[in-house]
N, C-alpha and C positions, 0 to 999 in steps of 0.2 A: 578516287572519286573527287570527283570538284567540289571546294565548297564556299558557301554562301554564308551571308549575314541574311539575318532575319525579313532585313528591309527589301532586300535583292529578289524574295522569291512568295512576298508578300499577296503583291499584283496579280502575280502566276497561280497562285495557287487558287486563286478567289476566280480568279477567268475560266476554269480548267469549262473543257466542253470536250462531248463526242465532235471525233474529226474526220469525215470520210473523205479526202482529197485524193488521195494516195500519193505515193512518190513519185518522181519523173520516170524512174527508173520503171516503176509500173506502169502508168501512161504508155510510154511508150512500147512495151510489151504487149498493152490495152489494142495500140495505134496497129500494131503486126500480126495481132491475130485477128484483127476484124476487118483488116484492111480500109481502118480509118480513126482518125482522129475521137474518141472516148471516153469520157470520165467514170471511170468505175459504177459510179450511178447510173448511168447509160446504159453501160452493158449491162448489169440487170436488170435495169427495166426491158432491155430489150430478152433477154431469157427466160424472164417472168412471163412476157406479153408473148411468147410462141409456145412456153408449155400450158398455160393457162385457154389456149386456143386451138392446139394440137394435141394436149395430151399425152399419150406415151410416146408416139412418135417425137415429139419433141425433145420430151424428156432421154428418150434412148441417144437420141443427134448427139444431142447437149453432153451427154453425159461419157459418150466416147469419144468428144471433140477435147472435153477438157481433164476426162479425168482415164479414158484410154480402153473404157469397158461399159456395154450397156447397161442399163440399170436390172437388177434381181432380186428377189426374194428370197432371204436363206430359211430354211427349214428348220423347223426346231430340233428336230432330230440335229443338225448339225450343231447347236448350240448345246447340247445337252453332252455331245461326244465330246467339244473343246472344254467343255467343265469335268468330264470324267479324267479328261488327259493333263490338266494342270499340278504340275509338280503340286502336291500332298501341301506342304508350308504357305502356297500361294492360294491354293482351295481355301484354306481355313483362315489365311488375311481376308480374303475374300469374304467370309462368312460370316468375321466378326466386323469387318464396316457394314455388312447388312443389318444386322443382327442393333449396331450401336446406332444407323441413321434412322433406324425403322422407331428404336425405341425412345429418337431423341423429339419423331414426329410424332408421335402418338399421346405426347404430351400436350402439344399445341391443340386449345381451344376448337373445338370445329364444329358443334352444336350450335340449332338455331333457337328460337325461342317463342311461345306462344302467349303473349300475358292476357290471361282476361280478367275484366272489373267491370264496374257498373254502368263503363262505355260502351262495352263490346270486347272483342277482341284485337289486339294487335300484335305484330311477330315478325319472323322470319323464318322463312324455310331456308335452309343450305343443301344447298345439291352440285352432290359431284361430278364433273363435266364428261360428258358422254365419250368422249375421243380426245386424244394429246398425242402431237408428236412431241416427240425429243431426239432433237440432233446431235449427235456425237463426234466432235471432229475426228477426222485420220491425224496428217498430218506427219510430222518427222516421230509420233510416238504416238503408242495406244492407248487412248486416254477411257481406259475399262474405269475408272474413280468416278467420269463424267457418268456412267450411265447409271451407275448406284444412286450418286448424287442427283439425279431427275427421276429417275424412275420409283426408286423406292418410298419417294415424297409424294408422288401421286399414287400410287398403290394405297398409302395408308389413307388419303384422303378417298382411295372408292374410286376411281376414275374407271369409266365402263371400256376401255382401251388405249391400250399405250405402244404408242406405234412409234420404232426408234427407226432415224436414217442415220447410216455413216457413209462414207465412200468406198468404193470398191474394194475389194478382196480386203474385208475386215480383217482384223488381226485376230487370231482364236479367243486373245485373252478377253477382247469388246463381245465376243458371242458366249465366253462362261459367262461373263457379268450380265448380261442381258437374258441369262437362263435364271441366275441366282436372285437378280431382284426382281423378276419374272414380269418382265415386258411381253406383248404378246403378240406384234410381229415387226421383222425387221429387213428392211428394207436396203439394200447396198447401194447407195446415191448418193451426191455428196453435193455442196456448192451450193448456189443460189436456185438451181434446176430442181433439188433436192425440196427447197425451202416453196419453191413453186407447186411443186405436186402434193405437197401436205398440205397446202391452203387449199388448191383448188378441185384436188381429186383428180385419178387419170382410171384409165379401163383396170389399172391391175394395184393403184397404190390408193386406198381410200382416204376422204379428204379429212380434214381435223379438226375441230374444234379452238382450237391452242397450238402455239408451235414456243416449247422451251430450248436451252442451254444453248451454251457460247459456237463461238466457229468466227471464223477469218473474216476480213472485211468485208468479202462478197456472200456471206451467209447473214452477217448485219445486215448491209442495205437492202438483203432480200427483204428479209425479215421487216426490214421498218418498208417496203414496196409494199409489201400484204396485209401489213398492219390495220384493221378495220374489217377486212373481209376475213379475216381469222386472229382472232386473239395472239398475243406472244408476252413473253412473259419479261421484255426489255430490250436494251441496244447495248450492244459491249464493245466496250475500247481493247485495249492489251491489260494485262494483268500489272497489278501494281501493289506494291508496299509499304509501309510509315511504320518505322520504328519512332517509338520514343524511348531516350536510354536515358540512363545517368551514370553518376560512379560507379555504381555498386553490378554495373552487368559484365558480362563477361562477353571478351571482343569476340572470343574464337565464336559462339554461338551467337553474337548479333551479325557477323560476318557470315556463317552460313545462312541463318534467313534470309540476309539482302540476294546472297547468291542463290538461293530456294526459288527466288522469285527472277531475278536477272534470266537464270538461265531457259526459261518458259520460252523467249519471246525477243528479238532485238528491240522492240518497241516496248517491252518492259519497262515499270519506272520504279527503283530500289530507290529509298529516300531513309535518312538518318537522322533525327533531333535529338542533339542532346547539347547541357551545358557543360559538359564537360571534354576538352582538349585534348587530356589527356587519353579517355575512348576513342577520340574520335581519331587520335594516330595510332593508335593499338588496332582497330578497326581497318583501318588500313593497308598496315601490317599483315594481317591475319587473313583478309583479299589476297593480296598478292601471292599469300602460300598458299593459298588454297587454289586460285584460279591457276597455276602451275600444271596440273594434272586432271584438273576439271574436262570431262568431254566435251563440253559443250563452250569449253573458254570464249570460243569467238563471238558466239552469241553471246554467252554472259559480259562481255566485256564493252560489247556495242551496246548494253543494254545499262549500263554503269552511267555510263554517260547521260543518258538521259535526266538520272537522278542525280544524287546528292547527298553532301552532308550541311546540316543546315549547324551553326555554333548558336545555341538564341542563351538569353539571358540567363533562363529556367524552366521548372516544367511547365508552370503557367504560362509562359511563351508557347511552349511546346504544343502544349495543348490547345491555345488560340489557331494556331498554326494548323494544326492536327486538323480542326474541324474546320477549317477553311477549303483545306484541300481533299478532303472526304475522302476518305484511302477506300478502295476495294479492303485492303486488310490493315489493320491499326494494331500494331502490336507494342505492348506497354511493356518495357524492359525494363522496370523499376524498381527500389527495394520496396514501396510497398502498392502493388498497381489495383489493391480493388479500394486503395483510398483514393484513387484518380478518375474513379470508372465512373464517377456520378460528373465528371467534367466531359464525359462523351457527349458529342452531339450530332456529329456526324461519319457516319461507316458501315460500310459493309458487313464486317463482324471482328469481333475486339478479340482479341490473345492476352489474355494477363497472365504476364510474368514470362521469364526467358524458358519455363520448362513447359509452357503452351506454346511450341513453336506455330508459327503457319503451316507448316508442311503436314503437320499431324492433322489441321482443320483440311488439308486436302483430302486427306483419306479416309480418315475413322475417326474421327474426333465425336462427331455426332451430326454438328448440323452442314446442309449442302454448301458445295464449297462454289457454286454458281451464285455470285454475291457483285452487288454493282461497281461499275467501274465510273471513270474520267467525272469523278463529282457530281454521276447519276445516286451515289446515296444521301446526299441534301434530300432526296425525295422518294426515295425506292428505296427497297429492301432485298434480302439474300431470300432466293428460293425457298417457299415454306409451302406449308398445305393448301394453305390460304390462294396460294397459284392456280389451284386445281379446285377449285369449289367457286358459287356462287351463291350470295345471299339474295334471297325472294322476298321481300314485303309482302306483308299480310294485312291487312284493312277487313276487320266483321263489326261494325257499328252497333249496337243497338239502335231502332228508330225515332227512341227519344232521344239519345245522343247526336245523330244524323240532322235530328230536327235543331237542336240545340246552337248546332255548328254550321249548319248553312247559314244561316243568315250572316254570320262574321265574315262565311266563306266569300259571300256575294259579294259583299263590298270591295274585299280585295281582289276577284274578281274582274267589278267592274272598273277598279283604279287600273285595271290594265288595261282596261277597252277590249274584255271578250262577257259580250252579253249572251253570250248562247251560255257557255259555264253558268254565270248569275243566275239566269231563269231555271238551267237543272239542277242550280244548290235551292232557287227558292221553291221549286216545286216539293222540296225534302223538308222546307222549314216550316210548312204548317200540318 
């Protein structure tokens, strides 16, 4: 891995933003199947704008133009056989990520509240959203963790239906997990075509409320195309990592983390802080033997590059650093990391200590591992209940209250120049 001085990667880390350009090398693939010149935003807005106006017909075009097979509906029955057929060890991994995400949401706040006093009433309802999809990528690997991690967070939050797309000829293990954390219909579509027909509804795929979890560039810019006429639950870069180490961690296991995450994605970013040298060539080391026999070395290794080992002064560095560049995953390799936790300020979700790898928050750890990326957590958060619910204001005045408070109301009001408001506070105030 390359490495940097603190100052080199300072700028970088503070600039980080969502990037949708793509690469020439896509462009150009863009430029030959549409027979013209395209920026990936283009081509979904134009995908978007033909299913959204055609339908399933569109959706069907779309969907054997790009992914080789019309879109369908799998039956539950077939979900229920791929969970009776999973080797025995993988059922029951299966049951205890259910089992750990379900009881890690059930904790989270979700009550609204009614206070009444001598004003009247005021409060909140919370109500759980009628319909969610959630998208599951295909992809080079069956990503059955993604649909635990969405679905079984709105199940506890009440969601009146949860309606999952992936693309074509699912893999069995995405239709056990969509049995086990009991979604309740699923759809085989994939891409931005996919992310079209959950916004807007077609004759056979009904429309959503909410559209959650990650997917490739062209399920992002769907997703932020529809943004407004259907909820979504964020924008996602590549997946990414921040260790922060010291002496005291051990290289072989800070070197499988970085490679935890490298091997996801060539546009992955594996990142390393520490003051110490002598990690930081052990760390190295310990890459190299491992990415040897790694399946996925070539993506891990295009993926190395991105990142880094940063040398800073100390943790306090580190930790400056850390929240600048807002890690999807911040993981504290320290001898003692819940004395560093109250210096968090910004992430997706924190790992303390080298025996809470990341990889365990992918599976079963507890909470959903759909958490923000590219320094979207300065301001966003990792999937929670909270996704699937809306808070309601309540307003029940009493009439001496009412009467009490229009008249203040009016004035500011009319400091804004709307006299029609003013006259219907002052009609309350006597």
């Amino acid at each position: 891995m390359k490495r940097y001085r603190p100052e080199e990667v300072r700028a970088r880390f503070s600039a980080r933003r969502l990037r949708f350009e793509g690469s020439p090398e896509l462009r150009k693939a863009l430029a030959e199947f549409f027979g013209e010149p395209l920026t990936p935003a283009e081509a979904v807005r134009r995908i978007v704008a033909e299913v959204r106006e055609k339908g399933d017909a569109a959706l069907d075009a779309w969907s054997e133009r790009l992914d080789g097979h019309a879109v369908y509906e799998v039956p539950k029955k077939l979900w229920r056989e791929a969970y009776d057929d999973l080797p025995r060890d993988l059922r029951e991994a299966i049951e205890e990520a259910r089992v750990r995400v379900k009881a890690f949401y059930k904790k989270e706040p979700k009550g609204g509240f009614l206070d009444a006093g001598p004003d009247g009433v005021l409060g909140q309802l919370v109500r759980p959203l009628g319909r969610v999809g959630v998208y599951v990528p295909g992809g080079t690997a069956p990503l059955l963790s993604t649909v635990l991690m969405t679905v079984v967070p709105a199940r506890v939050a009440g969601v009146g239906e949860i309606v999952v797309a992936t693309p074509p000829r699912p893999h069995p293990a995405i239709l056990a997990a969509a049995w086990a954390a009991g979604a309740d219909r699923l759809f085989a579509m994939g891409g931005a075509q996919a992310i079209a027909a959950l916004a807007y509804g077609t004759e056979r795929v009904p429309r959503v409320d909410k559209i959650v979890g990650p997917g490739n560039l062209f399920v992002t810019l769907a997703k932020k195309e529809v943004y407004g006429d259907v909820g979504i639950d964020g924008l996602a870069g590549p997946t990414e990592t921040l260790i922060v180490a010291d002496a005291s961690a051990n290289p072989e296991l800070v070197a499988a983390d970085l490679l935890a995450q490298a091997e996801h994605d060539r546009l992955a970013e594996p990142w390393l802080l520490t003051p110490s040298e002598a990690l930081a060539d052990a760390v190295e080391e310990a890459l190299e033997h491992e990415l040897k026999d790694l399946p996925r070395e070539e993506v891990a290794r295009r993926a190395l590059e991105n990142g880094g080992i940063v040398l800073v002064e100390n943790l306090e560095e580190a930790l400056e650093l850390a929240n600048l560049y807002a890690p999807e995953h911040l993981c504290l390799s320290v001898e003692d990391p819940y004395a560093w936790l109250g210096r968090v300020q910004n992430a997706g979700g924190v790992f303390l200590g080298e025996h809470s790898g990341e990889a365990l928050g992918d599976y079963l750890a507890g909470p959903s591992h759909v958490m923000p990326t590219s320094g979207t957590a300065r301001y966003s958060a990792a999937l929670a209940v909270r996704d699937f619910v809306k808070a309601i204001p309540v307003v029940g005045l009493a009439p001496e209250a009412a009467a009490r408070l229009s008249a203040p109301a009016a004035l500011l009001a009319r400091a804004e120049g709307l006299e029609a408001h003013a006259r219907a506070l002052e009609k309350r105030s006597t």
